[in-house]
N, C-alpha and C positions, 0 to 999 in steps of 0.2 A: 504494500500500500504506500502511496504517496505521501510526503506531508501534508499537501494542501487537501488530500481527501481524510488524512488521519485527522486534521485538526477540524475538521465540519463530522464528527462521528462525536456522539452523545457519548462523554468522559465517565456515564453514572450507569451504562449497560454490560455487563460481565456475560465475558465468554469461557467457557471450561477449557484449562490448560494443562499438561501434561507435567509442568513446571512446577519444582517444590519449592520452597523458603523456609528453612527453621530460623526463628529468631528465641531469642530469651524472654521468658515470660515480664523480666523486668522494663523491656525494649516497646512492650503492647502501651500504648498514650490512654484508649479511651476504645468505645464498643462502634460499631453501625451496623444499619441497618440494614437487610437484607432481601427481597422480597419478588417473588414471582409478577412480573409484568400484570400480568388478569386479576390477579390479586388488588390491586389498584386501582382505585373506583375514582381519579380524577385525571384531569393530565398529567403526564410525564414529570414534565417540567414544574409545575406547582407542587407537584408530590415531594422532587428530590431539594425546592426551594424552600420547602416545610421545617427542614432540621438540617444540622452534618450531617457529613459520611453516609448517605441513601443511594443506595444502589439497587439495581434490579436485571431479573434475568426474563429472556425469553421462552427460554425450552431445558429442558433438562430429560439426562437418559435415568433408565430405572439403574441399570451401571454404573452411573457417577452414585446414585442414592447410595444403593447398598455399600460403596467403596467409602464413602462418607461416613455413613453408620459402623461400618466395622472400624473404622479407622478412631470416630469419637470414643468407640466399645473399648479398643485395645487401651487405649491413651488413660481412659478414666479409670483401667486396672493399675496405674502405674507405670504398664511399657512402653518402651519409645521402638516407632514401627516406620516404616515406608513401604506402604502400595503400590 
């Protein structure tokens, strides 16, 4: 993608990436928000001017879910995992 088409693309839409990040739990500032597109009963744009950190997704697979799930499961017994 181009700059000038990267910089006209909604900054607050999350696509699923294969890409991991650990950071230190001390390195996390603060929470946001998360939330399916449909889920979203006004515009876009007034929703994510509502609060910080509002982001939102389009679609999701039932494979990102469970990879998700199993991943919060491991982590909240104490293990450290990568999927």
């Amino acid at each position: 993608m181009n700059p000038e088409k990267a910089f006209s693309q909604d900054l607050n839409l999350l696509f699923w990436s294969e890409d991991e990040r650990n950071i230190e739990a001390e390195n996390v500032r603060g929470k946001c928000t998360v939330r399916p597109e449909k889920s979203i009963n006004c515009e876009i744009e007034k929703w994510t001017e509502e609060g910080q950190y509002r982001f939102y997704y389009k679609e999701v697979s039932l494979t990102l879910v469970l990879r998700i799930l199993l991943k919060i499961l491991i982590v909240s017994m104490g293990k450290v995992i990568t999927i």
